[in-house]
BAVEX-106932 format. One record per residue: x, y, z of N, C-alpha, C in turn; residue number from 1. Coordinates in nm, 4 decimals, padded with zeros to 6 digits. Layout:
N
<site n_xx="X" n_yy="Y" n_zz="Z" ca_xx="X" ca_yy="Y" ca_zz="Z" c_xx="X" c_yy="Y" c_zz="Z" k="NUM"/>
...
***
This chain:
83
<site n_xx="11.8431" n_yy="14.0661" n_zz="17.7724" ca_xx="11.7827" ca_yy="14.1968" ca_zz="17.7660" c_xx="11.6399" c_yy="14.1905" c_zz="17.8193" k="1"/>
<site n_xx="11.6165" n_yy="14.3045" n_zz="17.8949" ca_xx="11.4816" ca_yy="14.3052" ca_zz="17.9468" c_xx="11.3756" c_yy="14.3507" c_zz="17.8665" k="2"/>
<site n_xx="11.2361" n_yy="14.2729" n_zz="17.8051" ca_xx="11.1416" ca_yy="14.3193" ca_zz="17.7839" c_xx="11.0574" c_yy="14.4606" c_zz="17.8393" k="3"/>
<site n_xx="11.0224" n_yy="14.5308" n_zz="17.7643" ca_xx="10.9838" ca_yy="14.6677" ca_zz="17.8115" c_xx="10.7979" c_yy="14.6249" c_zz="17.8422" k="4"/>
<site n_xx="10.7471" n_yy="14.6012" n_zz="17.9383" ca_xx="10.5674" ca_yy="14.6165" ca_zz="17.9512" c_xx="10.5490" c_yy="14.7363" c_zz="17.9580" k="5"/>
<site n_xx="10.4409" n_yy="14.7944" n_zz="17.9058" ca_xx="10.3549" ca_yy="14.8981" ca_zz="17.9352" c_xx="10.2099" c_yy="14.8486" c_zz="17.9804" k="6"/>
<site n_xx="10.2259" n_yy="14.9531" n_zz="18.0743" ca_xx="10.0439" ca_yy="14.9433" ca_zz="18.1164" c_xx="09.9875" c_yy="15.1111" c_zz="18.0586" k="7"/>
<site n_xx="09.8730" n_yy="15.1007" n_zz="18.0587" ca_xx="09.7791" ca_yy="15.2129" ca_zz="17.9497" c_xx="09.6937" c_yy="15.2382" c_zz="18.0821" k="8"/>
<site n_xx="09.6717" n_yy="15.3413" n_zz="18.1178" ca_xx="09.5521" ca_yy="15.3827" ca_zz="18.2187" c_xx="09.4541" c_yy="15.4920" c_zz="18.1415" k="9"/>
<site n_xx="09.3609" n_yy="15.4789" n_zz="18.1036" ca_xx="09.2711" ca_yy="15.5871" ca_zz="18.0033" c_xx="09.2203" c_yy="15.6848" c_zz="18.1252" k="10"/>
<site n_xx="09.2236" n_yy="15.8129" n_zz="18.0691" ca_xx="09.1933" ca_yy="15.8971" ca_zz="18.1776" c_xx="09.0790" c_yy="15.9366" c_zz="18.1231" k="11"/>
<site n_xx="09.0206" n_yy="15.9941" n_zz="18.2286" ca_xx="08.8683" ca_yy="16.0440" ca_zz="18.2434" c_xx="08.7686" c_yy="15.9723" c_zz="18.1849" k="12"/>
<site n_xx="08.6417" n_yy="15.9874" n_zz="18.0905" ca_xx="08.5713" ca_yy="15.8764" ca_zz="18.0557" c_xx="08.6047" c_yy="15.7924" c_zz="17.9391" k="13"/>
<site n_xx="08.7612" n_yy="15.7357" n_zz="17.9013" ca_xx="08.7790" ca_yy="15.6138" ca_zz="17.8254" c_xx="08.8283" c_yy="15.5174" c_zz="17.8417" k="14"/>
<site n_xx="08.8009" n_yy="15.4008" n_zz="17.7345" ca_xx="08.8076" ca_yy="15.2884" ca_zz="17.7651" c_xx="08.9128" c_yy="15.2481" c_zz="17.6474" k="15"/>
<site n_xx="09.0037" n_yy="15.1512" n_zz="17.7244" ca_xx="09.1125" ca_yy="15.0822" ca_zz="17.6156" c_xx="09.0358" c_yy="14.9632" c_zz="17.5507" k="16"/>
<site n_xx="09.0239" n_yy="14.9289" n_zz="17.4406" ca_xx="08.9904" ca_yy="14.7908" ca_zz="17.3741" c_xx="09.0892" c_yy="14.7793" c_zz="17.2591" k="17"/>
<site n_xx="09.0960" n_yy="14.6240" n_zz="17.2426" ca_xx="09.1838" ca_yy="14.5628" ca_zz="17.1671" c_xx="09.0825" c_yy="14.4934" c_zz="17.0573" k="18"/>
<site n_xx="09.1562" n_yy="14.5350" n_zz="16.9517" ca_xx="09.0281" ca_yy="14.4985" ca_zz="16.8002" c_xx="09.0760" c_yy="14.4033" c_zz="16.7720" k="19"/>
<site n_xx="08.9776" n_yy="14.2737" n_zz="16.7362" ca_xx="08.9986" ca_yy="14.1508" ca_zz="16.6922" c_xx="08.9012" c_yy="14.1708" c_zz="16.5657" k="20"/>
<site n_xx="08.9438" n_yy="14.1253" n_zz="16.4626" ca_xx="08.9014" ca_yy="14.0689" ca_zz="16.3166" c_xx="08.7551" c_yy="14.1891" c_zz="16.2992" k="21"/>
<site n_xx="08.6287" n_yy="14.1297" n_zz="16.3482" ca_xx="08.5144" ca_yy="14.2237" ca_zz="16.3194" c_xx="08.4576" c_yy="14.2687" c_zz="16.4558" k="22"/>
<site n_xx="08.5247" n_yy="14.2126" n_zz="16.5506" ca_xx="08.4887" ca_yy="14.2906" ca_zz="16.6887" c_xx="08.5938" c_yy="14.2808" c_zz="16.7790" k="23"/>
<site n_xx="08.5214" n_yy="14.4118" n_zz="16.8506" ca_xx="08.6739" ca_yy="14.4461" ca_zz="16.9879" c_xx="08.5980" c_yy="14.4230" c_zz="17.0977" k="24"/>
<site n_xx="08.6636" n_yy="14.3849" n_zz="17.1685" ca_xx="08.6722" ca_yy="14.3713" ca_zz="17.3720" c_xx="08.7987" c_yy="14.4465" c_zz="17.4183" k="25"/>
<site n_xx="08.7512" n_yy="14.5080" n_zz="17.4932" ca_xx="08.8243" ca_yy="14.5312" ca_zz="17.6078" c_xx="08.9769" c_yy="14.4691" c_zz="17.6275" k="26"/>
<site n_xx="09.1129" n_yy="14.4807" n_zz="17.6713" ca_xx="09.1806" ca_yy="14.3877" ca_zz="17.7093" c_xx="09.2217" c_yy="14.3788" c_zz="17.8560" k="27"/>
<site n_xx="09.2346" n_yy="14.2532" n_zz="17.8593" ca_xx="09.2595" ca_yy="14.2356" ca_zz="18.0519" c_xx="09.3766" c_yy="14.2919" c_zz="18.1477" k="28"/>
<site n_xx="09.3337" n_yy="14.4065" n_zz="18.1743" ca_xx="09.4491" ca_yy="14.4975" ca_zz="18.2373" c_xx="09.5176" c_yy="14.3784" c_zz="18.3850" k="29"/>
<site n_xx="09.5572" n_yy="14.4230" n_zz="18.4315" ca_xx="09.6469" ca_yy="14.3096" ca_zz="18.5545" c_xx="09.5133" c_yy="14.3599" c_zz="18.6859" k="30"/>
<site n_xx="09.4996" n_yy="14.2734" n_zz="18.7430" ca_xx="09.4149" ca_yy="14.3094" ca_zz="18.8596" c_xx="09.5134" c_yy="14.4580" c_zz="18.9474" k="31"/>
<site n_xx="09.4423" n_yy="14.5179" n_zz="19.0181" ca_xx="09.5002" ca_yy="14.6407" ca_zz="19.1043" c_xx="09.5038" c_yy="14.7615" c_zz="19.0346" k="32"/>
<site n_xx="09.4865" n_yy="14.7546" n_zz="18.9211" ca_xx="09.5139" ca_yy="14.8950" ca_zz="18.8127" c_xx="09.4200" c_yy="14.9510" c_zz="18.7956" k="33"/>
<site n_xx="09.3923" n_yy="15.0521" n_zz="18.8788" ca_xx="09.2966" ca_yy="15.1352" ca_zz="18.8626" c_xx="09.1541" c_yy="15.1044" c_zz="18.8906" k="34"/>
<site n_xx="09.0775" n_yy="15.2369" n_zz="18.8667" ca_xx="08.9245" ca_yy="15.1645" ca_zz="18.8713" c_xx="08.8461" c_yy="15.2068" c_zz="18.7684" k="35"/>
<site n_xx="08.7274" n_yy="15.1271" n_zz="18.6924" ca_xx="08.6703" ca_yy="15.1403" ca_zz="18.6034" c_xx="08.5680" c_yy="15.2775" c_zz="18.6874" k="36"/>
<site n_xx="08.5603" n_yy="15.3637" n_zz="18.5778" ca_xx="08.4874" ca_yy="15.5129" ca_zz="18.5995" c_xx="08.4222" c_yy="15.5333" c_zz="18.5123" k="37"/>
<site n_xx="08.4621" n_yy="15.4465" n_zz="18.3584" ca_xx="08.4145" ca_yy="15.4912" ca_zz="18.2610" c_xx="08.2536" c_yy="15.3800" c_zz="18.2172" k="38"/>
<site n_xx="08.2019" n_yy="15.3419" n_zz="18.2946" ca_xx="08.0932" ca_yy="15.2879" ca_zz="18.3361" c_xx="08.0373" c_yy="15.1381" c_zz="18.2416" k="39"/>
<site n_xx="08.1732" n_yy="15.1430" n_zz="18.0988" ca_xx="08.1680" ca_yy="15.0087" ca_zz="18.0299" c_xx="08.1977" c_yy="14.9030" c_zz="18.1100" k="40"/>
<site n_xx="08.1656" n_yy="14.7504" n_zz="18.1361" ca_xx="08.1952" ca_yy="14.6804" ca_zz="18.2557" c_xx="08.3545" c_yy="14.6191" c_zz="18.2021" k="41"/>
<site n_xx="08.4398" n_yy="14.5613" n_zz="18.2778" ca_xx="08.5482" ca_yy="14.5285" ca_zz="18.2154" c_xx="08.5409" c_yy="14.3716" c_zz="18.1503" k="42"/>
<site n_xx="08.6210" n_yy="14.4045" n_zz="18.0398" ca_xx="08.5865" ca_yy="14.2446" ca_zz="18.0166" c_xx="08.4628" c_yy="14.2310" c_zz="17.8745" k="43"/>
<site n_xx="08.4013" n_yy="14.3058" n_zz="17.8753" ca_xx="08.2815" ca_yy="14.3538" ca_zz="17.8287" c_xx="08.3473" c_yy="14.3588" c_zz="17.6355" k="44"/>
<site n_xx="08.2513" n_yy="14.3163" n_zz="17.5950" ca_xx="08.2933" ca_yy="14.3003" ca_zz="17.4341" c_xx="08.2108" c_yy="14.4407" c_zz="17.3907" k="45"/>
<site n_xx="08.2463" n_yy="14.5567" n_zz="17.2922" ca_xx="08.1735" ca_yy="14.6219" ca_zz="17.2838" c_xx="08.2223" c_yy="14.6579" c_zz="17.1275" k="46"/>
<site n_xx="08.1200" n_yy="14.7217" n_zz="17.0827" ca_xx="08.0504" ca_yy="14.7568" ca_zz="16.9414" c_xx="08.0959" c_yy="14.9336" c_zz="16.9224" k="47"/>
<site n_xx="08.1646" n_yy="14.9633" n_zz="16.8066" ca_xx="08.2168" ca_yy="15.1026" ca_zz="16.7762" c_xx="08.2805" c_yy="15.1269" c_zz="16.6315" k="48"/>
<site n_xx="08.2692" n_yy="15.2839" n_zz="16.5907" ca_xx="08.2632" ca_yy="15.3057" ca_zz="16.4288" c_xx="08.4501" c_yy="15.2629" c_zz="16.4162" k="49"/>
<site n_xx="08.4219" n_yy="15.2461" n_zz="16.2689" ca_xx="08.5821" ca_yy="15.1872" ca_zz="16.2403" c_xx="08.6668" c_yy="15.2946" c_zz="16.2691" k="50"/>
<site n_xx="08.6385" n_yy="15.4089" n_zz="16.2431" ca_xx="08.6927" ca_yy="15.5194" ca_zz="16.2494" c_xx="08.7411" c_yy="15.5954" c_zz="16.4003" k="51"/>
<site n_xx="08.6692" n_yy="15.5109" n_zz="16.5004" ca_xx="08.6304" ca_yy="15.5902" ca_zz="16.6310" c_xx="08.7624" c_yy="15.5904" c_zz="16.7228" k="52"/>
<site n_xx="08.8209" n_yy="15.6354" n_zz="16.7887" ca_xx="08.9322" ca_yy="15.6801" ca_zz="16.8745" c_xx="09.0464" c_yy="15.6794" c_zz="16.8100" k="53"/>
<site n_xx="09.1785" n_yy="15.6868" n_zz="16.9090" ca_xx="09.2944" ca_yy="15.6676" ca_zz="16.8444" c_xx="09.3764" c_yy="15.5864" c_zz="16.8952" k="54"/>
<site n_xx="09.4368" n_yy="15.5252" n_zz="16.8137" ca_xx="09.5159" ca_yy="15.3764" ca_zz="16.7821" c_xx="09.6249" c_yy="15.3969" c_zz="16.8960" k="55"/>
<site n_xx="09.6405" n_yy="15.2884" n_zz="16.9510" ca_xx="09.8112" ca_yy="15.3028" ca_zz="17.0324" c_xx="09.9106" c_yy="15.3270" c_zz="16.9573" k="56"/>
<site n_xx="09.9524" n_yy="15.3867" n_zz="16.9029" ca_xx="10.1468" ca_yy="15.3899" ca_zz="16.8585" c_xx="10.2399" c_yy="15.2127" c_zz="16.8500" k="57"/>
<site n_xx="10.2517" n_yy="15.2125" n_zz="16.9639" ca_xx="10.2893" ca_yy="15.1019" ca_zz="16.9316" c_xx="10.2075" c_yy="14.9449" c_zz="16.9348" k="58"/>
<site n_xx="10.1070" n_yy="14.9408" n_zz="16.9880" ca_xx="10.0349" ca_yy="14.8200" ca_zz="16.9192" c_xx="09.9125" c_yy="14.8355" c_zz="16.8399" k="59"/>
<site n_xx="09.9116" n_yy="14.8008" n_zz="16.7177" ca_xx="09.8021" ca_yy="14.8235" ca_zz="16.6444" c_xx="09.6745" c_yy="14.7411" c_zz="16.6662" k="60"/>
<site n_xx="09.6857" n_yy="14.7124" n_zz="16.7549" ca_xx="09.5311" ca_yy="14.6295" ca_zz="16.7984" c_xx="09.4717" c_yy="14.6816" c_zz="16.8827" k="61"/>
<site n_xx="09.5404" n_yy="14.7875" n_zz="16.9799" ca_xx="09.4984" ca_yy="14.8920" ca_zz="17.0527" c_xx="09.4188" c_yy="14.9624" c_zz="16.9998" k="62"/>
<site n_xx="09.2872" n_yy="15.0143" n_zz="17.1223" ca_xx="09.2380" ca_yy="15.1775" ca_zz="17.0652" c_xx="09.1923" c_yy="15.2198" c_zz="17.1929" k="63"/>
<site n_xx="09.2105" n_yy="15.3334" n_zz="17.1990" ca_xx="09.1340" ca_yy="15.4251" ca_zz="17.3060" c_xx="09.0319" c_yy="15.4822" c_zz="17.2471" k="64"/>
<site n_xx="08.8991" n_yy="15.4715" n_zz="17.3384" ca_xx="08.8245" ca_yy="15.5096" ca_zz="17.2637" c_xx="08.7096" c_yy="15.6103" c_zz="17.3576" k="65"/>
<site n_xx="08.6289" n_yy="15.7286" n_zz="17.3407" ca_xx="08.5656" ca_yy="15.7588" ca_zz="17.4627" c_xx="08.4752" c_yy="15.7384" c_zz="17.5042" k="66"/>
<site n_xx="08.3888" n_yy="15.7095" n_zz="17.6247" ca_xx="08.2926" ca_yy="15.6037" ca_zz="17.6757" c_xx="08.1757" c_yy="15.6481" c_zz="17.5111" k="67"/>
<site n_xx="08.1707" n_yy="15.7767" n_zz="17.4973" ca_xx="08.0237" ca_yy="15.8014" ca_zz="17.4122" c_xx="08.0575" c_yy="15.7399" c_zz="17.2654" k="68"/>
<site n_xx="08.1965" n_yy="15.7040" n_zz="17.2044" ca_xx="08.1994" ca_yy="15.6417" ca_zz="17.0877" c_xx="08.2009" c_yy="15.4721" c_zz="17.1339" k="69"/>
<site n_xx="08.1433" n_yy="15.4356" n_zz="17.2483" ca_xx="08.0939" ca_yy="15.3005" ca_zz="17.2467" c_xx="07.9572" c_yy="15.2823" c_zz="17.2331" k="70"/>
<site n_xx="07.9041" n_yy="15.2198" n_zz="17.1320" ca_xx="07.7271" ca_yy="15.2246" ca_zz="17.0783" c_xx="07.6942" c_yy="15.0843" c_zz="17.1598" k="71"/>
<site n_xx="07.7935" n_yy="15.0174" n_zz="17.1844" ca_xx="07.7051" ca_yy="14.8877" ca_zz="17.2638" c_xx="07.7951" c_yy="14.8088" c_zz="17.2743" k="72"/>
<site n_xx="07.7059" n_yy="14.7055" n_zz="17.4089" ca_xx="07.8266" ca_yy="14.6220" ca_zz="17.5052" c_xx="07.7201" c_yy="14.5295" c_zz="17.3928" k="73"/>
<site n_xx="07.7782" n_yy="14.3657" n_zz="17.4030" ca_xx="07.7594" ca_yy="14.2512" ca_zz="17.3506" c_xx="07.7390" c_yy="14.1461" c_zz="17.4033" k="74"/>
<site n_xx="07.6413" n_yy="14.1059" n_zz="17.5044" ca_xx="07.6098" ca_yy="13.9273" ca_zz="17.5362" c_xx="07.6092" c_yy="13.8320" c_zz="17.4354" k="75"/>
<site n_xx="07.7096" n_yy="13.7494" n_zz="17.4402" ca_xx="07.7109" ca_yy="13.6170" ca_zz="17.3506" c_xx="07.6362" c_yy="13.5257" c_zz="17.4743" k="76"/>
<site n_xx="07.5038" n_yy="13.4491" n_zz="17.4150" ca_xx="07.4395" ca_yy="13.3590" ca_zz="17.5012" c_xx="07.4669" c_yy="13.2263" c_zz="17.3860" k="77"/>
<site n_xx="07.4586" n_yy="13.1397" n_zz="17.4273" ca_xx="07.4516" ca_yy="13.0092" ca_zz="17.3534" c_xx="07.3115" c_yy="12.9622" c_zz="17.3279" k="78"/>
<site n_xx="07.2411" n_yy="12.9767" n_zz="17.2057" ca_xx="07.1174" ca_yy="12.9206" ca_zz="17.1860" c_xx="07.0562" c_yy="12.8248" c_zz="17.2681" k="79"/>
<site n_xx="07.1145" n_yy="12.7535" n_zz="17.2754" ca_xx="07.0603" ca_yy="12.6165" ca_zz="17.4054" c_xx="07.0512" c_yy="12.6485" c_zz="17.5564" k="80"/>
<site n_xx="07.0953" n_yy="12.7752" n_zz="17.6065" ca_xx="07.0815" ca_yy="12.8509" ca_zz="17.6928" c_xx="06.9730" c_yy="12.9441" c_zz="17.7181" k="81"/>
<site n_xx="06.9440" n_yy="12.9882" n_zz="17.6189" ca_xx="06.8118" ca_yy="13.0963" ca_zz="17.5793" c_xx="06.6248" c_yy="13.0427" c_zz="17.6137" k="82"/>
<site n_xx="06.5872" n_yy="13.0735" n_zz="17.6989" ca_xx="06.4531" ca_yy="13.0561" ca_zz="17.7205" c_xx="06.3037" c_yy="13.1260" c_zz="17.6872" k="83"/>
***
């Protein structure tokens, strides 16, 4: 039996992220799909209320969310890196 994929394309200014434990990133769509419009960079770990967009249906780690309920992208630098 064949596995069913879905791909998610967020229209107009939102962004799909996938919530891990106390923070979400983004998840890695397949190269060719579309183009980022919604001006978060891809890849990009970002910061948002627990409450904020709505959940995919079928995967609960999903959220769509709209560019203005993202309060902030996230640089992880490594202390020993930092000048």
């Amino acid at each position: 039996m064949n596995r069913m994929v879905r791909h998610i394309m967020p229209l107009r200014p939102r962004v799909l992220v996938k919530v891990l434990a106390a923070r979400a990133e983004p998840t890695d769509p397949k190269d060719g799909f579309g183009v980022n419009v919604a001006g978060v960079p891809h890849g990009a770990k970002v910061i948002f209320g627990k409450t904020a967009g709505v959940k995919v249906p079928w995967d609960d780690e999903l959220r769509l969310l709209e560019t203005n309920e993202v309060l902030a992208t996230v640089d992880e630098i490594r202390e020993d890196e930092m000048s």
